[in-house]
Structures are given as C-alpha cells and as structure tokens.
N, C-alpha and C positions, 0 to 999 in steps of 0.2 A: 096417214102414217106412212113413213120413209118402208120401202120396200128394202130388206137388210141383204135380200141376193142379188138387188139391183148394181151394175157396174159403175163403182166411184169416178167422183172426174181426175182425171192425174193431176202431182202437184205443179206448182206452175213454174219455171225455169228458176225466178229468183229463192224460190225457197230451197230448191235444192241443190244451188249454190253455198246456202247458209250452211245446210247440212253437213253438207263436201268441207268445207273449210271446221266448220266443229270435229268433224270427225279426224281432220288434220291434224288441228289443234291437240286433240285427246291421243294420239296415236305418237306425232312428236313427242310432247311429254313425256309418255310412258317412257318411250326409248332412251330420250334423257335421263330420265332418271334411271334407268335400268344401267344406261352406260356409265351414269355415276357411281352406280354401286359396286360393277365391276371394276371400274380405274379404279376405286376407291381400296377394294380387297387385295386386286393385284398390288398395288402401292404399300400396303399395309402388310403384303408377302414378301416382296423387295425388302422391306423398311426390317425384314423380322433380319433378316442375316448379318444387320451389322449390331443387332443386341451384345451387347459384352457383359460381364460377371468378373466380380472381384477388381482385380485393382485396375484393371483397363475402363471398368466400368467409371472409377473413380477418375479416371483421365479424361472422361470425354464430359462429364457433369461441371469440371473445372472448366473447359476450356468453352462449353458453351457457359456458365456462369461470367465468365469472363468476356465473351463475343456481348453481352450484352449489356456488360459492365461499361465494357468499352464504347460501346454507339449511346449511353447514356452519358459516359464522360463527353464522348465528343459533341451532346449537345450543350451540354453545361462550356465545353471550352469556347463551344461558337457564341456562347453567350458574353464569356466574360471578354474574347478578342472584339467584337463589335465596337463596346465603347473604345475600347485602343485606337483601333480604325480610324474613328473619329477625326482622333487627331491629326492625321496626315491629309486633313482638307485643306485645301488652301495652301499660296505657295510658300512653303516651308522652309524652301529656299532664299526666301528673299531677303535677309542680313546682308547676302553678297552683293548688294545694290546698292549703300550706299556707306562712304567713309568719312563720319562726321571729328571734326574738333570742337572740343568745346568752351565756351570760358564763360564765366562767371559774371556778375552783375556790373563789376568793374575790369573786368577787361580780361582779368589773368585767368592761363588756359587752366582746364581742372582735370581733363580727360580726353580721351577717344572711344567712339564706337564703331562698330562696322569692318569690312574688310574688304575691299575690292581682289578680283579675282587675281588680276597681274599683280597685285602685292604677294600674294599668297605662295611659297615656295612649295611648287611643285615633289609631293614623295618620293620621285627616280633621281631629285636635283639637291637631298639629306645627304648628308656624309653619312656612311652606312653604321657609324657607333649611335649616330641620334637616335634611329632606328631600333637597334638593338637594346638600348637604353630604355626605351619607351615600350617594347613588348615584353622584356624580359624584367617589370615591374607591373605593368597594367595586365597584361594578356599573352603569356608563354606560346599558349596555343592557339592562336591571332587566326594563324590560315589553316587550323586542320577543322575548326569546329561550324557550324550555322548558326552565330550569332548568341547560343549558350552554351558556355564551357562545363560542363558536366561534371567530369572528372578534375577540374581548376575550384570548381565550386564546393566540391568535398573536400579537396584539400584545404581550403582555405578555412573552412568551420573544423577541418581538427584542429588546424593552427593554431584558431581561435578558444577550443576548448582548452591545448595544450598550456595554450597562456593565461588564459582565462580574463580575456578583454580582446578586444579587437584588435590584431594585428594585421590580419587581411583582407583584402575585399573579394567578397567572390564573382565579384559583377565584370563579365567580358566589355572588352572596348565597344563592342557595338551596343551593348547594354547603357554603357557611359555619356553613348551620342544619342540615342534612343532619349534616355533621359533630358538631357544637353538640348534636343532639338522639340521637345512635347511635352515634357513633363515637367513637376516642380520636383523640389528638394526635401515636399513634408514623407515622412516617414509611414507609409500606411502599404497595409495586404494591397489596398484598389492598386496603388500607384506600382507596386513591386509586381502585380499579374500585367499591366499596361505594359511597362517597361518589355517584358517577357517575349511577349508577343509582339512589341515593335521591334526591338531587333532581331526576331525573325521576318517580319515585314523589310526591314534594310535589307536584310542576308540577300530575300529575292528582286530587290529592285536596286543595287547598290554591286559594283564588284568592290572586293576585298582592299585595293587601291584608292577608291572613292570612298569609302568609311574611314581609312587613315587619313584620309586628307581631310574628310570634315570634321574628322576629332581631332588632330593635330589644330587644323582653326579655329576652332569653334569653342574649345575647353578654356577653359577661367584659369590665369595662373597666377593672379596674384596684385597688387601695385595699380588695381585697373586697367589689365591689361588680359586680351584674348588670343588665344592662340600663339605655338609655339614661338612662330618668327615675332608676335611684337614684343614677346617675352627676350629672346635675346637679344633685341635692339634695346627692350627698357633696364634689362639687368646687366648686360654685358656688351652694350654699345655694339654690339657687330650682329651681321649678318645672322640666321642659321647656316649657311655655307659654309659658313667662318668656324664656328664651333667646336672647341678640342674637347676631349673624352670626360674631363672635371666637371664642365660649363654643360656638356649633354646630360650627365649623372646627376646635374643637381636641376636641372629644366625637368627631368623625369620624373625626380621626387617629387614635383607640386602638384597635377595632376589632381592626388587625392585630398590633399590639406594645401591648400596655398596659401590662406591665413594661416599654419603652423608652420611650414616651412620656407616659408616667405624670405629670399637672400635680404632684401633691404629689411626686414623688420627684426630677424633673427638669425645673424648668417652664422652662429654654432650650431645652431639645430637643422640649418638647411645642410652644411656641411657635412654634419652625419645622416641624414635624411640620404647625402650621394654619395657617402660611403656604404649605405642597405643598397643603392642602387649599384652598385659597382659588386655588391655580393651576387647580388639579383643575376647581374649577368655571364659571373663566373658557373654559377650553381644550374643553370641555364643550359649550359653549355655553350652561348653566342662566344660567350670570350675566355682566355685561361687568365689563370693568379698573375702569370710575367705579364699579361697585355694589360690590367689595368692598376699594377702596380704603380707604376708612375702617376697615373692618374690619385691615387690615395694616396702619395707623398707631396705631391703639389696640388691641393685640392682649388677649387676654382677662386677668384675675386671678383665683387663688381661693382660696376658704376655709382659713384657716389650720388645719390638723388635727391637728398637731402630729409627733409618731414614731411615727404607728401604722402598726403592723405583726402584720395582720390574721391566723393562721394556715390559710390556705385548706383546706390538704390536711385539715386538723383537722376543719375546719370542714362540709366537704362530705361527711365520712365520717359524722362525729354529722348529719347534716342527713337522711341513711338512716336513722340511730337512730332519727331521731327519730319520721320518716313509719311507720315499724314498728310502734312503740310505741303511736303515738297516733292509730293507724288506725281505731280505734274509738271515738275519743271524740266525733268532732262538733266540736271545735274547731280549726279553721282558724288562727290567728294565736294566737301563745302564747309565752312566755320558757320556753328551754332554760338551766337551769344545767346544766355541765357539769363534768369533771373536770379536765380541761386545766390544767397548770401551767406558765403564762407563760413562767417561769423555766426552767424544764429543756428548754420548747420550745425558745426561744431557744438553749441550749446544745445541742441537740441539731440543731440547723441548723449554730448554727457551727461544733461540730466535723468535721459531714459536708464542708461547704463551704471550711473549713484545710484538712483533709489533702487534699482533690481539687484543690484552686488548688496548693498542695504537688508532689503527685505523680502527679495525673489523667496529664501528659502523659507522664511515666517509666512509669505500668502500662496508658497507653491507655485509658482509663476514663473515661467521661462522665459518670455517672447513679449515683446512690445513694439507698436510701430506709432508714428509723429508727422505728423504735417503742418507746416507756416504758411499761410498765404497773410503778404500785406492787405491790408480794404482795396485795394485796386486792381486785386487780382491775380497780382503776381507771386509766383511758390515759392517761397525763402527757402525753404527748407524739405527734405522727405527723408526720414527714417524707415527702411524697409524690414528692420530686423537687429539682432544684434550682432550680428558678424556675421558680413556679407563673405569672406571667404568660407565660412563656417556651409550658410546658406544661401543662394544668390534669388529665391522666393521671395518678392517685393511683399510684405505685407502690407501695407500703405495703399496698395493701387491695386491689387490682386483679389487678395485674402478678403472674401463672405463672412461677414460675423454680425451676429445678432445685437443689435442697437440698442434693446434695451428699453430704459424711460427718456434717451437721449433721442428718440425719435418724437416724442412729444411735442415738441418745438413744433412740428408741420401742423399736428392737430390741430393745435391753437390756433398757427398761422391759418390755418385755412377757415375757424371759428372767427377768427375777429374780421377777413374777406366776407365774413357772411353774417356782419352787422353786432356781431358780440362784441361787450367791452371788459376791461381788466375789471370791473365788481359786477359783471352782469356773475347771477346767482343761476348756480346749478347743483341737482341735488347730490350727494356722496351719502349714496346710500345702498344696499345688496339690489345687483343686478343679473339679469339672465337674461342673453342674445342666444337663443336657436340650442338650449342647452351647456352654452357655455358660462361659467358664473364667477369672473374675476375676485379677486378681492384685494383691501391694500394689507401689505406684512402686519400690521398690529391688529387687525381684526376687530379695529373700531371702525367708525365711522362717524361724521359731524356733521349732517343733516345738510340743510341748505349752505353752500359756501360759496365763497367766489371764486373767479377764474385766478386771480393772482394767487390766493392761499394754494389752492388745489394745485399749480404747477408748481410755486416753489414746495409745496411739498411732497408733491410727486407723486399728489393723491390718483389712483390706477381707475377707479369708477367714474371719475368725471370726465377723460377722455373720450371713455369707450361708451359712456350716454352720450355723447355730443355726438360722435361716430352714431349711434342706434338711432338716436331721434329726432335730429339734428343735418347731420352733415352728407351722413353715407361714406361707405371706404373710399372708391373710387373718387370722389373729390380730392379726400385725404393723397392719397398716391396719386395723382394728378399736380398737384400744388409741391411736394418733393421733388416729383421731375424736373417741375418748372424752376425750381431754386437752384436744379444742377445737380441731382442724384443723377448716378445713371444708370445704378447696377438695379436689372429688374426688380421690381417689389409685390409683390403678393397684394391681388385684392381680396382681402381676408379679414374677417372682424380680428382677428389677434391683429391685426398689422399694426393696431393704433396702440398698442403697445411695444413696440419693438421686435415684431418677432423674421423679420427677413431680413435676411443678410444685405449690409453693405458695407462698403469699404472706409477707411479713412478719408481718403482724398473724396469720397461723397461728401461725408462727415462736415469735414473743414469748409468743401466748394459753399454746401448747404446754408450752415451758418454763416458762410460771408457774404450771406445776401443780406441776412438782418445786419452786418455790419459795414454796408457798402451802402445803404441805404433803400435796401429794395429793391438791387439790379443786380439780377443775374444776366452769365456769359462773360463776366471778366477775367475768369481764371487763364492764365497762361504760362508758359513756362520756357517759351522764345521766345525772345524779343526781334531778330531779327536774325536770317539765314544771307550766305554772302559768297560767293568763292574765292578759292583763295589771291585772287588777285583784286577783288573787293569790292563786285558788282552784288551790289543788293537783290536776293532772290525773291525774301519774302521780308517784309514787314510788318508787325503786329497791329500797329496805330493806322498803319496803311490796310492792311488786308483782310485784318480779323472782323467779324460780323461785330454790327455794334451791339452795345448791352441792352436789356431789353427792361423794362421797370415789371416786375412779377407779383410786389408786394404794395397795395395803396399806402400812401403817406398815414392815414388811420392806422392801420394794422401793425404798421412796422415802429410806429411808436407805440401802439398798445402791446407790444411781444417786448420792443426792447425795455419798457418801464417794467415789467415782469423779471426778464430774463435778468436784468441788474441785480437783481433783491436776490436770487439764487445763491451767488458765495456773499451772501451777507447775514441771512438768520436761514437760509433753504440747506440743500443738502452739500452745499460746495464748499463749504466755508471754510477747507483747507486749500483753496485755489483762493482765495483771496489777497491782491497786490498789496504790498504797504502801501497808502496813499492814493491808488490810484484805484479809478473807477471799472470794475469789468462786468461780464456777462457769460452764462454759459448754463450747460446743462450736462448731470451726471446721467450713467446710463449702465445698470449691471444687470446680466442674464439671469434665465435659469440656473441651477447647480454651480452659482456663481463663476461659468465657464466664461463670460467676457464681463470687461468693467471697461467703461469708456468715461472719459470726462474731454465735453466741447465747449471752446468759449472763447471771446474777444474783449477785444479792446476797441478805442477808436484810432487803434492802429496797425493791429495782428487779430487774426483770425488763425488757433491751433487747434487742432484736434488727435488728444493720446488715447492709445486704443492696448490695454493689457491680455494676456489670456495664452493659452499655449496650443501648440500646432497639432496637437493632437487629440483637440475639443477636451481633455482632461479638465475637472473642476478645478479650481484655487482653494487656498484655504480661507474661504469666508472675506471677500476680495471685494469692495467694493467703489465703485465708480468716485466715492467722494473721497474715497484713499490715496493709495498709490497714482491711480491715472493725473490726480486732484493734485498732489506734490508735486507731481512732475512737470506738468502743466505749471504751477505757481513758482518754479523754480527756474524754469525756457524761459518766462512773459518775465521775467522779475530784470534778465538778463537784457532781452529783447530792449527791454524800453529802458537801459541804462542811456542817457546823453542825448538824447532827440525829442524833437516836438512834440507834446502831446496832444491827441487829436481827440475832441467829444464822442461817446456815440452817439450815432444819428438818433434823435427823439430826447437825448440826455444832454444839457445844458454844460454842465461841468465835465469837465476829464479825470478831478483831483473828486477822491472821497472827501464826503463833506462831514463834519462832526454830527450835525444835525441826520446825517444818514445812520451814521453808527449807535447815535441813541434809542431811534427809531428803530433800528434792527434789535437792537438789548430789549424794549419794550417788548417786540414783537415775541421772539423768544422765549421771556419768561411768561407771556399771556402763555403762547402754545404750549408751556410746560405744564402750569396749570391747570390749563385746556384736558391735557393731555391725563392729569391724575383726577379730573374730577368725570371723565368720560369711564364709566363701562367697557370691559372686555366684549365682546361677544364668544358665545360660546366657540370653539375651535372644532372644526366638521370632524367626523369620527375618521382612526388609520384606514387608510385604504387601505386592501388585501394585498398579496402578493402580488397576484395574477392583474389586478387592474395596475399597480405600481410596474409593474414589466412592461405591460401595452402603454401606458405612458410614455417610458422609457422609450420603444422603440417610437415611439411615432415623434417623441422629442429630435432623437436620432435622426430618422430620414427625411423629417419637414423641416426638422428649426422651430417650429412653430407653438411650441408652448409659451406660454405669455411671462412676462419679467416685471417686476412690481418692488418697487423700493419705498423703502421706509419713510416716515414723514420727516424726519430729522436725522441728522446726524449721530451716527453712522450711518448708511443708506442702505438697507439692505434687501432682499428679494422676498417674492410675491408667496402665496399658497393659491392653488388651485381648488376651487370646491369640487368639481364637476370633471370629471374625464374624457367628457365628450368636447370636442375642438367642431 
C-alpha cells in the first residue's frame, strides 16, 4: 500500500503547459464576457438619452420605418433595373454602320435603312427653330432633368384627365431613345420599369447633345423614313439646314404619331398637328405669338411622292439580312435587291386588314401578322402588324406565341422519320405522362385510329402517346429545328402540343420544308448585295450554304397525303382554294389567346398568326376562322394568272371531284361517328385556388397545353390534371 505522506513525483513539463493554456482559455473568456456586459450597459446608457416621448417620438418611428422601407425598395429596384441592363449588351450602336437601298424582286427601289455617320447632321449645325420645335413638343425640360421628367410627367396625366383621352405623353426624350434603341412598342408595366431605368442608364453614359442626336436619327417619322434629316429630304426635298419654321413645326409633330400626321398621307391633320406645335412653342416661352405668326399663315408644302407605300416590317427584317451577310465585307453603304413581291405584300396586308375591320370586334382581336415564302425559299411577303407607324414591333419575326395544334406537323414529321405510316393505328384514348393528363375539347374518344384521322382531326392524345411511347420530346424539338424553327423550344412533354413560343417566320420557314420537298435552308430574303457603282458583294445562288434534305422522300409524302385532307373535311375548311389543291394546319391556344392557320400550296408557303399584344383572350377565336379566311383570301390572290405547281407527294395541283366526294363521305361518317360515340363524363370545377395557380403558371411558362376540336369549328382543349 502507497504510503499517503510519501512525497508525489511533480507533473511533468507537457502537462502543465495544458493547464497554463486552460486556465488562459477560462480566464480570457470570463473577461470577455465581462467586457461585453459592460460595453453592453454602458451602450444601453448612451442609447437611454436619445429616448423621446410624444410626437418626437413619432418622428423618429417614421423615419426609421422608412430607412428600411427604403433599403427594401432599393432591392426590389436592383431587381427590376438588371433585366434593363440586359439590354445594353452588345453594340447598340451599330444601325450607324450601314446604309442600305433597297428594291424589290423586280428592280423598283421600296426603301432605305441605316444611317451613316457623315449623313447625319450634326445638333450645333440645326437651325436653332428645329431645335426649339422639337423640345418644346417632346421634352420642355430636355436639359434640366436625368432622363425622367417628373414634374412634365404630372403635367401631362392632368392633361390627360383634363380631357379625358390622351393628349400627352409624359415620356421624356431620353425615355423615347431608351425605347427607340431596346425596347418594343407592346404596352406593358415590364417594358414602362425597363424604359425607366434606361434612360437613366443614357443620362450616365450619354451627354445631353449625344441623346438629341441619336433621337433626332434614330426616331421613325413616317413614309419609311428615319430620322429628322431623311425626313426633310423625303417630305420637303431639302436639307434640315434648309428648313423654315412651317416645315420644323410640322417634322416636330411626327415624332409621336407619324402614321396620323404623316404630310404625304394627311397633310390637314399634319398641318394642324404644326399649328399645336407652333403653340408648343409660344407657351414654352422659346418663341413669342409675332415669331411664329408667319409660320401659321403660310403653313408648310411638300414634295409630291406620289402612293408610296413603303413595306416597313419587310424592310427592317431584310435590313438584319442584310447587317448578317455583309458583316464582313467592309462596305458600309450598298443596294440590297431583295425578294419581296409588291404584289402579294399588298394583298397580304389587305387581306389581314378586311377581315379584322370585319370581325376584330365580333372575335376581340386587335393584332395580326403574315408571311409568304415561294417553295424556293424566297419571302414574298411580311406583315408585322397593323400599322407600322401605329407600331414599329415586327410581329412576324419577333413576337413568341404559343402554336398551338399547328405544331403537330413536326410530331408526325418526326413519327413517319421513325417508320410510321399515314393508317399506322394508334390508340386515342385517356392518358397520363408524369401527372399530366390532356384531353381532346369533346371529351370523347375513338379507340384505335390512325395517324391521318387523328391529325386531320386534331385529335390531342395521339400526339402526345407517340411523344410518351414512341418518339420522346427531344427528337420532336430536334426535327423543328432541323426544318428551320429557330426560336428556342422547350423540351417538355406539353411541347408536342403547342406550348412554346414561336414566331411566324418559324411557322412559314417550317412548313416550307414539306413544301419544298423536304429541304430546308432555302429561306432568304436577298438576293444579291452590290455598291453602288455595281460590284456584286454578296450572292445568294453564289454564297448562301446549300439546302440540306431533312425530310426522307417517305415521310414528306406521308405528311403531305395527310396535311392535304386538312381544308378538305379536317378543321381548315374555310382555307380552302376554289379548285385548287392546298395543305396546312390550324393551331388555337389556351384562353383562345392565339389562333394560327399554316399552309401551302405547290407554290406559296403562308403563315397567319391572330391574337393581341397583350396575351388578352379573343372572343372564342379560332385557328380555322379568322387566320383560315385570311389565309384563303392572300392564296386565292396569290395564284391569280401563274403556273400551278403539284405538291411534292401530290400528283395533281387542280382539286379533283373524286377528292371532294371523298371528303362529303368522310364528313358525314365522322358526324355519325361522332352522335353514336358517348360523352365521357366531364372532370369535376376546379377550386379557385388550383384555377389561380393554373393561371399563373399559364402566365410565366406559356406552357399549358391547346387542344382543338375534331371538326369544324376548331376549338380548345380542357386540362384534367393541374400538375404540368
């Protein structure tokens, strides 16, 4: 046993290292925390002398209320200025690069684009009324503000209450280039906060001299023409140097309305358009009553022009052709021949513009856009809208809108690539992919059918089975690319019914592969670039890549022996030609917010696309209506006095009688068909709340699925299932 008075051995050096440092450890702490407590009291003694009571009290509860208000606005602002941002990638500048002419398929000039820099009449080198003219109508207070006029802004919404319609705009000049240089013309909160904060983005990277100059060039005034100076060479033959106080007052007025105050289209209303301007600048203070007296007694005249009618939307799509093409050559200023035929433009306007004066207000419809390409590629025609001074937003070549059953064409296309034929049998019957469960609008169903029934009737379930079990999306979107879509597409089970936006000029390119014979890449829309002394730059037949075959000789007769039958007993049957043979396919969304009708000939390829710029529904608007008339009334034109050419897989060009009894057959089987089939029961109202989150997710994706009718009328789909 340990002897307990015996002397211990001491600890040994590393152990009472350990100790030394715990006892640091434990000793630090305490003091820290001790000295927290103290900062902490003293701070909270400080903090006691600036308590306040009563209404001081209430001053400082506001102003921090507000300190935090404000660092939460400011992240909400950094949010919504980012996307603005955006848009000043890339060089934004670059219009001043080149200055194109351009003419038409037969020779005659149609237009100008572009602006070279030494064209451009320098701000210090205006006679000082141009000037005056143009701030004291657009922007009074031009150089005291940063890009938003505040106090221009309020006045101009009493104006407007005062009169009760819009008489003025409250958008400062750099608001106008902001626009002018990024934005479009559609009418929405996104685009009015972008604006906002790009021209505070010019304010900082822009002087006050450099924003008049690029609104001065840059602004649309009318006749197809840009900017102030080509404005008074095209209205009043001279210079802007040249320009007396009449001819300034009424260049001032176009600015906001060029289509309504347009001198060659309506020179009483431009007239008085520069009699407000000539108030403008009395009330202004720039000028007094005796200085533009004379000016109101001799109001201006101008150059006779004759009936031109320039095709803008045409013109500013080939005007990208052209910057594409000839981005490599070094020449700046050059003659674009182009494809465009006068002719079928004009018909292809006026038939948009009849049936919407017609029936705009019976289907709720504002806004339309058209594309012609011949089978060989070339763009007869583009309608961007209906009045380009109204709106200079292409919708043809721009404008995302939901396809529809008109995207159906690729499905198939890409079924009969992968060995299917026009009666191979597929079932049309209730389906469910990953929770989603389409249905067709009658909430029948007819069991086994084939591929030709099922597209011309537009049945929704046998798509989106060849998609599930079949094909896969990604093929599907794969094989659109390949025929010449180019605006992204979702690979998404809705996709095989229409649910991503694309364009017209997709539309049309698309379909002219099955009317070209299965070669895409022929679309063009210059023929030949040249200077003006008449050295060939670019050639199309010389330079362009060759077309490439995308569709087997199989498939493109088994789509076009379908796609025919469509305006015959399918949903198109108000697009059908007297006599003559066509093809196409209808296509109407959701909340019937777009209606599309696509289709050829074996000689035109168009594609009409209805709907309004503010996703707003139609009144029950579909693809085999209005787009369908329009369409049947362009093509009807189109092939007055020229060859008629087969389509490719179809023997004949001329309707054959033998075709039309065969269609009346068809008809009245499927009518039959149709009253000896069962309803299926109809899924119970969704709630509010799932109807709401529909709603939005409609909203931010596009992506709800569009289902039309089996016949005539063609109408839209019911969703079982909420889940996408």
């Amino acid at each position: 046993m340990d002897n307990p008075f015996k002397p211990q051995k001491s600890r040994s050096p590393r152990a009472g290292r350990l100790l030394a440092i715990d006892a640091w450890i434990d000793s630090t702490l305490y003091e820290a925390g001790f000295a927290a407590r103290e900062f902490w009291e003293d701070l909270t003694i400080f903090f006691r002398r600036f308590r306040f009571s009563g209404w001081r009290r209430g001053v400082i509860e506001l102003l921090s209320e507000g300190f935090t208000l404000g660092v939460a606005g400011s992240v909400v602002m950094l949010a919504l200025a980012l996307p603005a941002f955006e848009e000043t990638h890339g060089d934004w500048r670059a219009q001043d690069d080149f200055a194109v002419t351009f003419t038409d398929r037969y020779g005659n000039e149609i237009g100008q684009r572009g602006i070279i820099q030494r064209d451009s009449v320098p701000v210090d080198e205006m006679p000082d009324h141009v000037i005056k003219a143009v701030l004291a109508t657009e922007d009074r207070r031009f150089f005291e503000h940063y890009g938003i006029d505040f106090p221009g802004l309020i006045r101009a919404m009493s104006e407007n209450v005062r009169a009760n319609s819009v008489v003025q705009g409250g958008s400062s000049i750099t608001q106008q280039l902001a626009k002018n240089l990024f934005l479009t013309n559609e009418r929405t909160v996104e685009r009015k906060i972008k604006e906002a904060f790009l021209a505070v983005w010019l304010e900082m990277n822009l002087s006050k001299k450099e924003i008049l100059q690029l609104y001065l060039d840059r602004a649309y005034m009318g006749g197809g023409t840009f900017g102030i100076a080509a404005a008074a060479d095209f209205y009043f033959g001279k210079t802007v140097k040249d320009l007396n106080l009449a001819e300034a007052a009424m260049l001032a007025g176009l600015f906001k309305a060029p289509a309504k105050y347009a001198p060659h289209i309506n020179l009483p209303a431009a007239r008085a358009r520069a009699n407000v301007v000539l108030t403008n600048l009395v009330h202004s203070g720039f000028m007094t009553e005796g200085q533009v007296l004379s000016a109101r007694l001799r109001p201006a005249g101008i150059v006779d022009r004759g009936d031109l009618n320039s095709p803008d939307y045409f013109l500013d799509w080939a005007f990208e052709e052209v910057k594409r093409v000839a981005a490599r050559s070094g020449v700046h200023s050059m003659v674009a021949r182009t494809t465009i035929d006068m002719n079928i433009q004009r018909a292809a306007e006026e038939s948009l513009e009849f049936h919407l004066r017609q029936h705009g207000k019976e289907y709720r419809v504002t806004e339309g856009a058209v594309v012609v390409l011949e089978n060989n590629g070339a763009v007869r025609a583009i309608v961007g809208g209906r009045d380009y001074g109204t709106s200079q937003f292409n919708r043809a070549t721009r404008a995302l809108r939901q396809a529809g059953s008109s995207f159906k064409p690729y499905v198939y296309a890409t079924a009969m690539e992968n060995g299917f034929k026009p009666d191979s049998k597929i079932s049309d019957g209730p389906i469910t992919w990953n929770g989603w469960s389409p249905q067709n609008y009658s909430r029948r169903y007819s069991g086994r059918t084939n591929l030709t029934t099922a597209l011309v009737k537009s049945v929704n379930t046998v798509p989106v089975r060849l998609a599930k079990d079949h094909l896969g999306v990604k093929p599907i979107v794969e094989m659109a690319h390949a025929m010449g879509v180019e605006s992204p597409l979702e690979v998404f089970k809705t996709t095989v019914l229409g649910t991503s936006g694309m364009t017209v000029m997709d539309q049309a390119t698309g379909y002219g592969t099955f009317a070209s014979g299965g070669f895409a890449g022929l679309r063009h829309g210059i023929t030949q670039l040249l200077t003006h002394s008449g050295e060939i730059i670019y050639d199309w037949q010389r330079d362009a890549p060759a077309p490439k075959r995308v569709l087997s000789e199989q498939a493109l007769v088994a789509m076009n022996s379908i796609l025919v039958q469509i305006p015959e007993w399918g949903t198109a049957r108000r697009a059908a030609l007297p006599g003559i043979r066509s093809a196409g396919k209808t296509g109407t969304t959701q909340s019937y917010r777009d209606a599309w009708y696509v289709g050829f000939t074996g000689n035109y390829t168009a594609a009409v696309w209805l709907g309004n710029d503010d996703f707003s529904p139609t009144n029950d608007m579909t693809g085999g209506s209005l787009p369908a008339m329009i369409w049947q009334r362009l093509m009807a034109y189109a092939h007055q006095n020229i060859d008629l050419k087969p389509i490719p897989g179809i023997e004949n060009p001329f309707v054959d009688p033998k075709v039309i009894a065969e269609a009346e057959k068809k008809k009245a089987g499927e009518a039959a068909q149709e009253a000896s089939t069962p309803a299926i029961e109809r899924p119970p109202v969704l709630s509010s709340t799932t109807t709401r989150v529909l709603r939005q997710m409609s909203e931010t994706f596009r992506s709800a699925p569009v289902i039309e009718a089996p016949a005539e009328p063609e109408t839209l789909s019911a969703v079982s299932s909420p889940k996408l």
